[in-house]
C-alpha positions in Angstrom: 18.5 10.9 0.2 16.0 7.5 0.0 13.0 8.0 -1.8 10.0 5.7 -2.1 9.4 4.2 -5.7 5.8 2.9 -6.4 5.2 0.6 -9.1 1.6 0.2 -7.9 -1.4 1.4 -9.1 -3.3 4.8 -8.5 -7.0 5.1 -9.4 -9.9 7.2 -7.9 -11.9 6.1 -5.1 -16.1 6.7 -5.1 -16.2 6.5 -1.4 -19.5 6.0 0.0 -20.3 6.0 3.5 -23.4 3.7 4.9 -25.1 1.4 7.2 -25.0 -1.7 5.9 -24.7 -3.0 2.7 -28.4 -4.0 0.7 -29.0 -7.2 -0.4 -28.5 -8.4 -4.1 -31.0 -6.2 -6.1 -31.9 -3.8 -2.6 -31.2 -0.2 -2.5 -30.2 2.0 0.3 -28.9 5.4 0.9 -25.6 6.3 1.3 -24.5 8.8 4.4 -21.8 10.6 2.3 -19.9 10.3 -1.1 -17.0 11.6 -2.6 -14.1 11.1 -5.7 -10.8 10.6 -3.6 -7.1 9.0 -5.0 -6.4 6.1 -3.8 -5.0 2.9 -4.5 -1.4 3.3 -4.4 -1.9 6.6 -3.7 -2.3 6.3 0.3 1.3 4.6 0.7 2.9 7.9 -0.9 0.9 9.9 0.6 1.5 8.6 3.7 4.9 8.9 3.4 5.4 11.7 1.8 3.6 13.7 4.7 6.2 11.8 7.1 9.5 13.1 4.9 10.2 10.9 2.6 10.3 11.6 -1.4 7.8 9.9 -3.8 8.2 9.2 -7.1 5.3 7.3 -9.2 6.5 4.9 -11.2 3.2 3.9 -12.9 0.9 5.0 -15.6 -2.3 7.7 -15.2 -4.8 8.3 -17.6 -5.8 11.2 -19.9 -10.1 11.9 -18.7 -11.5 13.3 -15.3 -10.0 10.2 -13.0 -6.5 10.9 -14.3 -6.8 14.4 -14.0 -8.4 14.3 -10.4 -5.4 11.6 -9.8 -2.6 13.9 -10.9 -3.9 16.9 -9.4 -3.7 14.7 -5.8 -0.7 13.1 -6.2 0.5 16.8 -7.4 -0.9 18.4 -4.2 1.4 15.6 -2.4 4.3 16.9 -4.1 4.6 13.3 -5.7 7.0 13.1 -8.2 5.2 11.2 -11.9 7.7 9.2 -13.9 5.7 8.8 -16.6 3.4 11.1 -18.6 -0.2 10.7 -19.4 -1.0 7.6 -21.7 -3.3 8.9 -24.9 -5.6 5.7 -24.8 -7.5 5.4 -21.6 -8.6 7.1 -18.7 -7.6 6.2 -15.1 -9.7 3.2 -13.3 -12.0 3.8 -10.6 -12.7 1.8 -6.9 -16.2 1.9 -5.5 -15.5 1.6 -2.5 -18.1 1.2 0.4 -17.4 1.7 4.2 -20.4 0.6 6.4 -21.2 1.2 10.0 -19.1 -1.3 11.6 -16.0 0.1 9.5 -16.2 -3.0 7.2 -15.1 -2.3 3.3 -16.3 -4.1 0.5 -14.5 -2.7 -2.6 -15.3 -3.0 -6.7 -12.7 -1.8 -9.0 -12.2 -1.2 -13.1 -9.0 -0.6 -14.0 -7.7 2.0 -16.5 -4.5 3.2 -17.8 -2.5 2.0 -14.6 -3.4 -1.6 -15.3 -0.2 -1.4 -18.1 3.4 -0.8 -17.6 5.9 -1.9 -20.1 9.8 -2.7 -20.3 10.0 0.9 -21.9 8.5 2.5 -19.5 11.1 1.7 -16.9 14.0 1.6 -18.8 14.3 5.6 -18.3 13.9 5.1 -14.5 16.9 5.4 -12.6 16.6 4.1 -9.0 19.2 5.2 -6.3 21.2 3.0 -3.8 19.3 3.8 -1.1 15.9 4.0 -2.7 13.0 1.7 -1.5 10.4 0.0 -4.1 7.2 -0.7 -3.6 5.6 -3.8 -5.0 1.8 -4.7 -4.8 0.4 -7.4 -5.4 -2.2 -6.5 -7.4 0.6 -5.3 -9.9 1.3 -8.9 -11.2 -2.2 -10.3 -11.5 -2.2 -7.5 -14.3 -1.6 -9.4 -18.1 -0.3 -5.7 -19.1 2.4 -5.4 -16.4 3.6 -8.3 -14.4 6.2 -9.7 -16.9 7.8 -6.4 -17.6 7.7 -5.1 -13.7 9.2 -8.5 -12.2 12.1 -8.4 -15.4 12.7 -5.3 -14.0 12.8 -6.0 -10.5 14.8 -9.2 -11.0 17.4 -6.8 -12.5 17.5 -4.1 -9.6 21.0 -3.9 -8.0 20.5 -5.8 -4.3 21.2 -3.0 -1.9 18.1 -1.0 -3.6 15.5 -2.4 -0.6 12.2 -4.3 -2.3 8.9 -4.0 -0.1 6.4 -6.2 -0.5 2.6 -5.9 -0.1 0.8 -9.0 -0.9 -2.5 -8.1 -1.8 -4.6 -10.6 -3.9 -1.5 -12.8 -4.4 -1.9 -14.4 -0.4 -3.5 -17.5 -1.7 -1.0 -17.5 -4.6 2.3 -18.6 -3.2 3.0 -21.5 -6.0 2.3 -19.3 -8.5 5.4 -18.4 -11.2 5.6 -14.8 -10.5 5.5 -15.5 -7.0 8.3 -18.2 -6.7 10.1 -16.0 -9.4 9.7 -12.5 -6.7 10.0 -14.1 -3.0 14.0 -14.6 -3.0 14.1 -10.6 -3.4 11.8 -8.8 -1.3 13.6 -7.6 1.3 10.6 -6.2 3.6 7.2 -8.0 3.6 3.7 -5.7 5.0 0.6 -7.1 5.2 -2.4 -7.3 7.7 -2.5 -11.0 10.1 -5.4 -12.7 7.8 -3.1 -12.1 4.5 -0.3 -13.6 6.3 -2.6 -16.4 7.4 -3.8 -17.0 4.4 -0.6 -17.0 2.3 1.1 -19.4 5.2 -1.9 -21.4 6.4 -1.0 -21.3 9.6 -3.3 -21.2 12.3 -2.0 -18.1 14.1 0.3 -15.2 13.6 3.5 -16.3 15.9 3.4 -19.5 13.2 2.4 -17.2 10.5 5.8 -15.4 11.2 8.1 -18.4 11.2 6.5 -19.5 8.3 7.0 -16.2 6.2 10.5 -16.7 7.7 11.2 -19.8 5.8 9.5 -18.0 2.1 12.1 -14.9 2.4 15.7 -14.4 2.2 17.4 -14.5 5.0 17.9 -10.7 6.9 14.1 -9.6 5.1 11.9 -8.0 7.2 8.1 -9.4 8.4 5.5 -6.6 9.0 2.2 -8.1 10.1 -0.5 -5.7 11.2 -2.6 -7.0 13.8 -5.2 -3.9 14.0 -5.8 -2.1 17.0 -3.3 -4.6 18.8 -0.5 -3.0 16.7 2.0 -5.1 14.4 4.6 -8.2 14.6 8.1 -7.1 13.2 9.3 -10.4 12.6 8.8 -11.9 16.2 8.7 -8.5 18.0 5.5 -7.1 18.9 4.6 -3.9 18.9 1.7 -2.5 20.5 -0.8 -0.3 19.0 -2.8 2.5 20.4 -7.2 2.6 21.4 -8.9 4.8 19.3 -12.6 5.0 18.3 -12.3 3.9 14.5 -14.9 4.9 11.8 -12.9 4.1 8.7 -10.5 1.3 8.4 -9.7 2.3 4.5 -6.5 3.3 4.0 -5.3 2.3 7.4 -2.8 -0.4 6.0 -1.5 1.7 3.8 -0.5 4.5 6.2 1.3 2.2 8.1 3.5 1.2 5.1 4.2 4.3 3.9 5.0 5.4 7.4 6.9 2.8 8.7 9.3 2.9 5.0 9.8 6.6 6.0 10.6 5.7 9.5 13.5 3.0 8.0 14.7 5.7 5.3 15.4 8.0 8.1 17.5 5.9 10.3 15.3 4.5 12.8 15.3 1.1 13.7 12.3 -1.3 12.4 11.1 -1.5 16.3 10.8 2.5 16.3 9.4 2.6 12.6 6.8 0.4 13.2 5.8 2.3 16.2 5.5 5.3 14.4 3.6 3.4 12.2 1.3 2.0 14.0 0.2 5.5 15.8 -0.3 6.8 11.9 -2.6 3.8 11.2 -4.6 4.5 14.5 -5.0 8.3 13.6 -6.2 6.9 10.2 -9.0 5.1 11.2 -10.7 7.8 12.8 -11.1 9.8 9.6 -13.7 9.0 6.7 -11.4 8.5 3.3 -8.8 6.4 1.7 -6.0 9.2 2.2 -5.9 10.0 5.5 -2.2 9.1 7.0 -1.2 11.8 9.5 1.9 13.9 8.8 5.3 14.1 10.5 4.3 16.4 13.5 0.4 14.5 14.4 2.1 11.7 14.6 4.9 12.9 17.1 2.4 14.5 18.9 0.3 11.0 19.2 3.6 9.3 20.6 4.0 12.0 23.5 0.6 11.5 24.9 
């Protein structure tokens, strides 16, 4: 059976809920607060709750943030490849949703910010296994050599997804140039893909991210409430009332890798996906992907 492999990072969110954010040196009150996982958690999450097994292929740290992160990804029935590091604790997100469901985010990392060729020597992906590759991974000094050696290596049939991230303005870069030839499915939300292209809409956007991928590889744009492009297929989304747009990206991912790993085709996965990301965004929290049956029910309305 496929499972999901995430080289990302998990840290713990502070999620605070207010109006608006206050101006340098202001203060204001925040609605609501809480310590959540996130980060890399929400894509296995998200797919885990739509059937497909999650292993964690990154480090988590040894205080209360890794031991509220394990306990999580636990609860998930996530699978951890590695065991705690000794040296540091795992990083923490603030991470702020106002009024109009705008998120501004501020983030220390922690033990996940390192990952070395030892690490992943021991791990032994499948044939039909998906990986997951962020982007923030290799902007990180302490893992980006030794995760894109090991990627490079991977045997071609095992599928490479690709989120972005950070890394939109960085399409020159080494690690970049290096990693494009093999992903083999790219996600990421329309400005990303606008900003890693520099086209001027999404249908050039598409043909543009065409002509960066291997030939056969997969373009997943999100276009928010409109739904996503798969390559140049649209696929429409669903009206909700949002409150939360955090974690909404990520839900689609995990959802619409679940949706390929059980046979469906990218047209029906991203449909399925995109019905996940809608139920997302009306809930408060970074973790909030629907499971298998919500989002069934959500497609026979």
């Amino acid at each position: 059976m496929s499972r999901l492999l995430h080289t990302g990072q998990v840290i713990v969110d502070l999620v605070m809920a207010l109006d608006s954010l206050p101006v340098s040196g202001g203060d204001v009150l925040a609605r609501s607060a809480s310590f959540e996982a996130g980060g890399g958690f929400n894509v296995m999450a998200a797919a885990k709750r739509n059937g497909l097994p999650v292993v964690y292929l990154g480090r988590h740290g040894n205080g209360r943030f890794g031991d509220l992160a394990r306990a999580a990804m636990q609860a998930e029935g996530v699978e951890m490849a590695l065991v705690a590091s000794t040296d540091k604790d795992t990083g923490l997100c603030v991470s702020l949703t106002e009024a109009s469901t705008e998120r501004t985010f501020i983030s220390h990392l922690g033990a996940e910010g390192d990952l070395s060729a030892e690490d992943l020597a021991g791990v032994l992906p499948r044939a039909d296994d998906y990986v997951y590759v962020s982007g923030y991974s290799l902007l990180l000094d302490g893992k980006a050599q030794a995760l894109l050696d090991w990627l490079l290596a991977l045997p071609r049939e095992i599928r490479v997804v690709f989120d972005p991230g950070p890394l939109v303005r960085a399409v020159d870069s080494p690690l970049m140039v290096a990693l494009l030839p093999r992903i083999d499915i790219w996600t990421s939300n329309g400005p990303e893909a606008l900003a890693f292209t520099g086209a001027d809409s999404l249908a050039q956007a598409l043909g543009d991210l065409q002509r960066h991928l291997p030939e056969g590889a997969l373009r997943v744009v999100r276009d928010g409430p409109n739904g996503c492009w798969v390559n140049e297929q649209h696929v429409p989304g669903f009206k909700v009332k949002a409150v939360d747009s955090n974690g909404a990206g990520d839900a689609h991912a995990g959802v619409f890798i679940a949706g390929l790993a059980s046979g469906l085709t990218p047209a029906q996965a991203a449909r399925r996906a995109n019905a996940a990301a809608a139920l997302a965004v009306t809930r408060w929290g970074p973790a909030t992907s629907p499971g298998t049956a919500e989002v069934d029910a959500l497609l026979t309305e």
